[in-house]
PDB file with SEQRES, HELIX, SHEET and CRYST1 records, atoms N, CA, C and O in Angstrom:
SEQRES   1 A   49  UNK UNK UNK UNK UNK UNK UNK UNK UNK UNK UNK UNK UNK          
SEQRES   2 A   49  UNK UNK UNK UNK UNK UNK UNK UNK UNK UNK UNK UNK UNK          
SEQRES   3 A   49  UNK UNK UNK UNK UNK UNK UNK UNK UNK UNK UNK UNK UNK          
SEQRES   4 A   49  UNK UNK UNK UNK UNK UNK UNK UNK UNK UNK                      
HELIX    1 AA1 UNK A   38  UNK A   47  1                                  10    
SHEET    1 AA1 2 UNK A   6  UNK A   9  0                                        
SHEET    2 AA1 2 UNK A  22  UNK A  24 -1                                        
CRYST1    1.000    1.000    1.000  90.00  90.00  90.00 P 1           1          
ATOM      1  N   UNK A   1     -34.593 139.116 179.249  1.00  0.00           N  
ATOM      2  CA  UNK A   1     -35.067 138.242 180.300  1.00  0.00           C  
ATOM      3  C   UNK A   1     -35.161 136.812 179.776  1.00  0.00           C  
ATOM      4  O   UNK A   1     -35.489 136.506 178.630  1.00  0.00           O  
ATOM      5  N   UNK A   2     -34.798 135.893 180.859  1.00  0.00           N  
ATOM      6  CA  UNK A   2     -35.331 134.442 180.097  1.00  0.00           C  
ATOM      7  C   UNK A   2     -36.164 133.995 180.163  1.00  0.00           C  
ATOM      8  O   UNK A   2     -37.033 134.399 180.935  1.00  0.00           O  
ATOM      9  N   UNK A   3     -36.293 133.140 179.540  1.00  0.00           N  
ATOM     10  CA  UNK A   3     -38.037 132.459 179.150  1.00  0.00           C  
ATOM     11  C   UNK A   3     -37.652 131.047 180.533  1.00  0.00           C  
ATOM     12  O   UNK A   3     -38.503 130.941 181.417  1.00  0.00           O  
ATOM     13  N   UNK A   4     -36.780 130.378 180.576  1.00  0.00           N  
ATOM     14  CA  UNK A   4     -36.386 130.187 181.584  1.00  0.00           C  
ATOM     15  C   UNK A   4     -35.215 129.912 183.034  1.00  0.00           C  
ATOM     16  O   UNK A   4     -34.626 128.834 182.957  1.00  0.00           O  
ATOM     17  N   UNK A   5     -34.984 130.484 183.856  1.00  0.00           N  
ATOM     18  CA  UNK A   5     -34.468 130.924 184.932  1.00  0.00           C  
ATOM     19  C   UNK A   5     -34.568 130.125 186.024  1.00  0.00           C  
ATOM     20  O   UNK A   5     -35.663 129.919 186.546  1.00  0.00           O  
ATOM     21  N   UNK A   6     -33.425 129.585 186.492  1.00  0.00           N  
ATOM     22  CA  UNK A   6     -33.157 128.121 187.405  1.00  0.00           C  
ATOM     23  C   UNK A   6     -32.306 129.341 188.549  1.00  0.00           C  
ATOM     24  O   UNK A   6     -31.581 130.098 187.903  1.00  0.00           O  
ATOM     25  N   UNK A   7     -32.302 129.554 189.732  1.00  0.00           N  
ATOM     26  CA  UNK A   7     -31.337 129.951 190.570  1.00  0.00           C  
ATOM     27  C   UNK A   7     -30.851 129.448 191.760  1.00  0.00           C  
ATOM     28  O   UNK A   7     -31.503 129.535 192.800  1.00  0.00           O  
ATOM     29  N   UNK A   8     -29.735 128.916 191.699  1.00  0.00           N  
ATOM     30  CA  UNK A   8     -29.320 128.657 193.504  1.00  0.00           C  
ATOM     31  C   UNK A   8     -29.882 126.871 193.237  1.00  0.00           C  
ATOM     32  O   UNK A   8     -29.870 126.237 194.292  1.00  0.00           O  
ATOM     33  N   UNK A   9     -30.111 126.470 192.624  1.00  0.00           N  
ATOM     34  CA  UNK A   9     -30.680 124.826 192.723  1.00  0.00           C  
ATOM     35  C   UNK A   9     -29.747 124.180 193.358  1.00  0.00           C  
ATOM     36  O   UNK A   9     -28.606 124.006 192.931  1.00  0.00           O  
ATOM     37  N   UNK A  10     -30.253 123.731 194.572  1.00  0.00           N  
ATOM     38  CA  UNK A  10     -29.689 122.703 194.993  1.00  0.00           C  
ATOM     39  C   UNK A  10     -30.071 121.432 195.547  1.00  0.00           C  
ATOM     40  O   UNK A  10     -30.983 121.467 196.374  1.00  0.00           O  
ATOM     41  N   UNK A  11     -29.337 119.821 195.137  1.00  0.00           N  
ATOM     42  CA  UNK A  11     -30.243 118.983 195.657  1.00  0.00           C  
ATOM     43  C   UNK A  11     -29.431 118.092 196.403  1.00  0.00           C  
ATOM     44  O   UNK A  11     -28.249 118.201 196.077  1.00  0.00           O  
ATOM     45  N   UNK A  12     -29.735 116.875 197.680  1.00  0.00           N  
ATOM     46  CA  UNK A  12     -28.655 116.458 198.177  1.00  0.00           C  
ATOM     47  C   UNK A  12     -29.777 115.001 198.071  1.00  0.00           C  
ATOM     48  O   UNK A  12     -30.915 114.986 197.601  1.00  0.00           O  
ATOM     49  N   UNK A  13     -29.083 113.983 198.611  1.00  0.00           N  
ATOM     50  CA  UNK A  13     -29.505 112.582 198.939  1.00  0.00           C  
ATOM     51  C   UNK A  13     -29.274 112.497 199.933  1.00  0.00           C  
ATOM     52  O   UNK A  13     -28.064 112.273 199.944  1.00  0.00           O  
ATOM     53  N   UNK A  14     -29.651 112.522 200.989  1.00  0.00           N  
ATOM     54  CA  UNK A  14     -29.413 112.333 202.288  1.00  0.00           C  
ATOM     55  C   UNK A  14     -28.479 113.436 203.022  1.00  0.00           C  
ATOM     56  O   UNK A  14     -28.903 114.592 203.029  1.00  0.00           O  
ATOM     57  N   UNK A  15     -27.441 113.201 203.538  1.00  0.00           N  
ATOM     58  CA  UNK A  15     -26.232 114.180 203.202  1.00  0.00           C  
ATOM     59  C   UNK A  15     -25.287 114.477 202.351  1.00  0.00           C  
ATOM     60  O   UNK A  15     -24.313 115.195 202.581  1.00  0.00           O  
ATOM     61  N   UNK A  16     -25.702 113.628 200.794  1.00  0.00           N  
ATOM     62  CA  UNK A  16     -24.588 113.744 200.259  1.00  0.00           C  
ATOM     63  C   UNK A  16     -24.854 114.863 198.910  1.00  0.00           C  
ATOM     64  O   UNK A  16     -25.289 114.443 197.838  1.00  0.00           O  
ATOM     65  N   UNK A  17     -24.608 115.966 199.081  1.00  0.00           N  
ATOM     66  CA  UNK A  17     -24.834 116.771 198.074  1.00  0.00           C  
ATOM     67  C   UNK A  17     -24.745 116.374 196.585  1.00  0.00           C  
ATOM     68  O   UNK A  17     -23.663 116.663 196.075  1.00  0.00           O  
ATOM     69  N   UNK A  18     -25.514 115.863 195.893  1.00  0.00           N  
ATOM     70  CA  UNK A  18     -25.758 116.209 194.030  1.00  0.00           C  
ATOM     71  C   UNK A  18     -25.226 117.442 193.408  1.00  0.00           C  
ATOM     72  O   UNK A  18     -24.283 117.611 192.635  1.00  0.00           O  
ATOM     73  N   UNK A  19     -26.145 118.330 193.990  1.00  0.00           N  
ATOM     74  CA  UNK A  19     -26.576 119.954 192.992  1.00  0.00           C  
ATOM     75  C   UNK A  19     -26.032 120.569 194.234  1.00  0.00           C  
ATOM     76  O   UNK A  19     -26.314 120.344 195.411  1.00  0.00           O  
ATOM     77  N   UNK A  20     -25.119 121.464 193.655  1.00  0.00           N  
ATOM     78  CA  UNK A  20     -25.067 122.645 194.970  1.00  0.00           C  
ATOM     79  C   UNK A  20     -24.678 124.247 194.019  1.00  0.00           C  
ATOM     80  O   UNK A  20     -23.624 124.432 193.409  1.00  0.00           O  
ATOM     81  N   UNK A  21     -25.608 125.053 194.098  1.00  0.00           N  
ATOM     82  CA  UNK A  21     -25.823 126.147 193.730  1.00  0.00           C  
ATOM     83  C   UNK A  21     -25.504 126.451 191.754  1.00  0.00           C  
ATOM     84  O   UNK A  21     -24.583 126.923 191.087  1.00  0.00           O  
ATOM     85  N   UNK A  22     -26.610 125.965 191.522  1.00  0.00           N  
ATOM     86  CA  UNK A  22     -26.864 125.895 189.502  1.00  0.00           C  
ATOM     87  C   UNK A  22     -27.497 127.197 189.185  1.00  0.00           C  
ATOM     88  O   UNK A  22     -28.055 127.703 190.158  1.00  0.00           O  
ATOM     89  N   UNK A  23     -27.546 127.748 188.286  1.00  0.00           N  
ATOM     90  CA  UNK A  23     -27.880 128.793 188.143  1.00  0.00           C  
ATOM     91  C   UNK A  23     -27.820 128.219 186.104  1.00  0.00           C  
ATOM     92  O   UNK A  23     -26.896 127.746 185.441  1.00  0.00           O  
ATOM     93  N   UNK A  24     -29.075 128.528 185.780  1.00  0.00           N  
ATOM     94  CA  UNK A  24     -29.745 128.038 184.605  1.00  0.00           C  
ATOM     95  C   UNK A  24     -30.230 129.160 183.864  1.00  0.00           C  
ATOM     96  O   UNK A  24     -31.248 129.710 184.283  1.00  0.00           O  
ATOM     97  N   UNK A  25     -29.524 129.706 182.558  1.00  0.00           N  
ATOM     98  CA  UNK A  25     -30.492 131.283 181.604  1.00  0.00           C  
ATOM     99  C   UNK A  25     -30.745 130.268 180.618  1.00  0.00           C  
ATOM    100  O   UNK A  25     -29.810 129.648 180.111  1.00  0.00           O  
ATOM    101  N   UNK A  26     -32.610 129.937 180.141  1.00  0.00           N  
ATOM    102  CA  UNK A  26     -32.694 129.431 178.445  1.00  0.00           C  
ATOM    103  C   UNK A  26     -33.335 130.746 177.928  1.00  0.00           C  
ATOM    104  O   UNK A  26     -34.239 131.299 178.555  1.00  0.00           O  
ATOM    105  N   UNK A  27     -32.780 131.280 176.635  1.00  0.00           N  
ATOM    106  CA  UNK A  27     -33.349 132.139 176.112  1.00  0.00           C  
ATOM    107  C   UNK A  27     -34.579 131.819 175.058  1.00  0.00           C  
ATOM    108  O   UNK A  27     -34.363 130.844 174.339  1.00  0.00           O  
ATOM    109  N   UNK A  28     -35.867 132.513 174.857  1.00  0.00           N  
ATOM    110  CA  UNK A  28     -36.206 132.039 173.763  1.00  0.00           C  
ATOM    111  C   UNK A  28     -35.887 131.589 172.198  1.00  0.00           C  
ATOM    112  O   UNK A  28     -35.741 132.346 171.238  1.00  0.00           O  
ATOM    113  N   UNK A  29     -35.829 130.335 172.213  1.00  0.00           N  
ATOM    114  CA  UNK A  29     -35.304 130.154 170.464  1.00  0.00           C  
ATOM    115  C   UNK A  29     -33.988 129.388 170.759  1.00  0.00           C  
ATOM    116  O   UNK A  29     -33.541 128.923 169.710  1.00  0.00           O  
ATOM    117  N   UNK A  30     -33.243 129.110 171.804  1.00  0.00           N  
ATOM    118  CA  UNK A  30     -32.469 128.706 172.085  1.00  0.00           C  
ATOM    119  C   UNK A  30     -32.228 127.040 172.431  1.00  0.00           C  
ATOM    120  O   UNK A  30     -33.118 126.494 173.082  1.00  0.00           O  
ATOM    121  N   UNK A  31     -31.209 126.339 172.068  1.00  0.00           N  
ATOM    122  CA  UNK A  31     -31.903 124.841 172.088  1.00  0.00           C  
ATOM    123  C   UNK A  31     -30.323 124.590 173.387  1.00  0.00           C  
ATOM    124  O   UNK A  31     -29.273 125.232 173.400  1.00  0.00           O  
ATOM    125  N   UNK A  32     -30.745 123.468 174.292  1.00  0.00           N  
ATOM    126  CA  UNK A  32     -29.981 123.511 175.200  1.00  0.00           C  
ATOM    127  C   UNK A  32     -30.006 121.627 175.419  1.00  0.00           C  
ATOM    128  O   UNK A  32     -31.058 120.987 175.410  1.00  0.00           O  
ATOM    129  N   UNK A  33     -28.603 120.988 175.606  1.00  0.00           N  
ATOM    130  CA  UNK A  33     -28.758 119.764 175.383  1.00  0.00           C  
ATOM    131  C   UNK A  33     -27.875 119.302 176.697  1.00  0.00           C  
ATOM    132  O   UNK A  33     -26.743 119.786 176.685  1.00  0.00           O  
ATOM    133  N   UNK A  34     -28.152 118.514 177.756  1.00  0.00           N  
ATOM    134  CA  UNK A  34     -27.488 118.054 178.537  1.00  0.00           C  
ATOM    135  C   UNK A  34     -27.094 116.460 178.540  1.00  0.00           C  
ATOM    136  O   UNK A  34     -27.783 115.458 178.351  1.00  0.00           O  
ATOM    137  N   UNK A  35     -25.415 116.677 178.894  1.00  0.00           N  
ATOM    138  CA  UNK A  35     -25.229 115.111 179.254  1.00  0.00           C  
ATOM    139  C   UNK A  35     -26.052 114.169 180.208  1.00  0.00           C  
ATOM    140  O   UNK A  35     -26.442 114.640 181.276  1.00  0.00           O  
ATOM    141  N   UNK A  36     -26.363 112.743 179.851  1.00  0.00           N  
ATOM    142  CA  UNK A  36     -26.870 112.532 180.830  1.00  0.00           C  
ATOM    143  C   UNK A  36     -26.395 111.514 181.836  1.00  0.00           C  
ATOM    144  O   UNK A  36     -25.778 110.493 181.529  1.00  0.00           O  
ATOM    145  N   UNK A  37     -26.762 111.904 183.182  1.00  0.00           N  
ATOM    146  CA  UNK A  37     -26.334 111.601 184.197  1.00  0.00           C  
ATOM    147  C   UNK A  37     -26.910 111.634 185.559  1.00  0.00           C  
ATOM    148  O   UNK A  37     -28.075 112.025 185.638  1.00  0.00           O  
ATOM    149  N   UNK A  38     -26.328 111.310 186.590  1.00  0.00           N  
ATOM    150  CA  UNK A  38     -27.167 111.509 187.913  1.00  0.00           C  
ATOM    151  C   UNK A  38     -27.669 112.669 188.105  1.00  0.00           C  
ATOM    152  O   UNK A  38     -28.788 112.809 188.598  1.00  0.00           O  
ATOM    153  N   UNK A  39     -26.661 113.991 187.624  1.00  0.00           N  
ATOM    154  CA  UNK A  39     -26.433 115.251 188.029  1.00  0.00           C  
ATOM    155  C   UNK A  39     -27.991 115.823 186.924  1.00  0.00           C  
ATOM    156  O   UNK A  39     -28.756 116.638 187.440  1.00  0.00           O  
ATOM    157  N   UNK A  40     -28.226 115.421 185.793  1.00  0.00           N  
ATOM    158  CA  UNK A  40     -29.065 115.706 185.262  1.00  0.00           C  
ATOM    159  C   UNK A  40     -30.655 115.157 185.209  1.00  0.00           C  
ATOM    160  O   UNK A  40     -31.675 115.544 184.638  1.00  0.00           O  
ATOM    161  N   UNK A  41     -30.370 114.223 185.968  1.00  0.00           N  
ATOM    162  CA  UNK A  41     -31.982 113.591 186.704  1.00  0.00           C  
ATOM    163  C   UNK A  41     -32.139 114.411 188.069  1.00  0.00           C  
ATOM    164  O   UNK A  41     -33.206 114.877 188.468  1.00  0.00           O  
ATOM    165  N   UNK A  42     -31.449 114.468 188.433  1.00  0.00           N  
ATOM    166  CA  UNK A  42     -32.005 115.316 189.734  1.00  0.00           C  
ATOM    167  C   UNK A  42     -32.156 116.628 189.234  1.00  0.00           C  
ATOM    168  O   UNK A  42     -33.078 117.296 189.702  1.00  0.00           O  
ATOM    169  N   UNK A  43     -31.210 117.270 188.116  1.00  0.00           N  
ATOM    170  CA  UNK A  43     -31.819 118.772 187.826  1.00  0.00           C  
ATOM    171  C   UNK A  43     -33.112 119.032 187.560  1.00  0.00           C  
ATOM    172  O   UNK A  43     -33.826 119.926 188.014  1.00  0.00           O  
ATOM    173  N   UNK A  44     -33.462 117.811 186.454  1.00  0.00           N  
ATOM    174  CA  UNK A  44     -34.633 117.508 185.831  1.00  0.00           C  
ATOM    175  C   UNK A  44     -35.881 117.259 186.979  1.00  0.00           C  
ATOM    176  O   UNK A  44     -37.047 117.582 186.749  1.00  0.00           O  
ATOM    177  N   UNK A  45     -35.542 116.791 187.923  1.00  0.00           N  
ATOM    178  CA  UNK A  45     -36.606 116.568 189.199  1.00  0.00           C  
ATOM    179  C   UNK A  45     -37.167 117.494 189.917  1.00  0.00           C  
ATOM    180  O   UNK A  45     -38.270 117.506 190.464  1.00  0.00           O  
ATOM    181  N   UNK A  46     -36.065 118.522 189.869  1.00  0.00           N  
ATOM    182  CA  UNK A  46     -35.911 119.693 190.963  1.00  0.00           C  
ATOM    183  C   UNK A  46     -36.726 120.757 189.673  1.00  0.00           C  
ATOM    184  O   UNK A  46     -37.346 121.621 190.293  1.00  0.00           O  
ATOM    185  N   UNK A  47     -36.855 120.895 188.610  1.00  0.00           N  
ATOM    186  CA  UNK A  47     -37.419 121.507 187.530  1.00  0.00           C  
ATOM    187  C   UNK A  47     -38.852 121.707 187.864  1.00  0.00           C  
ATOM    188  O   UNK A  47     -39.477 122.699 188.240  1.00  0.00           O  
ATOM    189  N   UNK A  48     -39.267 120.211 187.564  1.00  0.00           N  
ATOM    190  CA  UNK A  48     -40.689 120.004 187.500  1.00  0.00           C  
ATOM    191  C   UNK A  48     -41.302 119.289 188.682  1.00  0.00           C  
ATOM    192  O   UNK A  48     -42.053 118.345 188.437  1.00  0.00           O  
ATOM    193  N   UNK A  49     -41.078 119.616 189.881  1.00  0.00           N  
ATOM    194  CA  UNK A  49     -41.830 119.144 191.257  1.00  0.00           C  
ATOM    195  C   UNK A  49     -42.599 120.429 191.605  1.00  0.00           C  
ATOM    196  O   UNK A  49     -43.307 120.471 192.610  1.00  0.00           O  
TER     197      UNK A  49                                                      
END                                                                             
């Protein structure tokens, strides 16, 4: 099981879709590094709201 589990995330700006269906496994002990970008501020938003 993961320690953490993102499913189906999706985010839009108005009508214009960002995120459309992310699906996220972090395992424990596991180090995970993203480019950054628009696509990764809104993941990051949609995380912790």
């Amino acid at each position: 099981m993961a320690e953490l589990a993102l499913r189906a995330v999706t985010k839009t700006f108005g009508t214009m879709p960002v995120l459309h269906g992310i699906d996220l496994d972090i395992q424990s002990g596991e180090f995970v590094a993203f480019v950054r970008g628009l696509s990764w501020f809104s993941l990051r938003n949609a995380m912790f709201r």
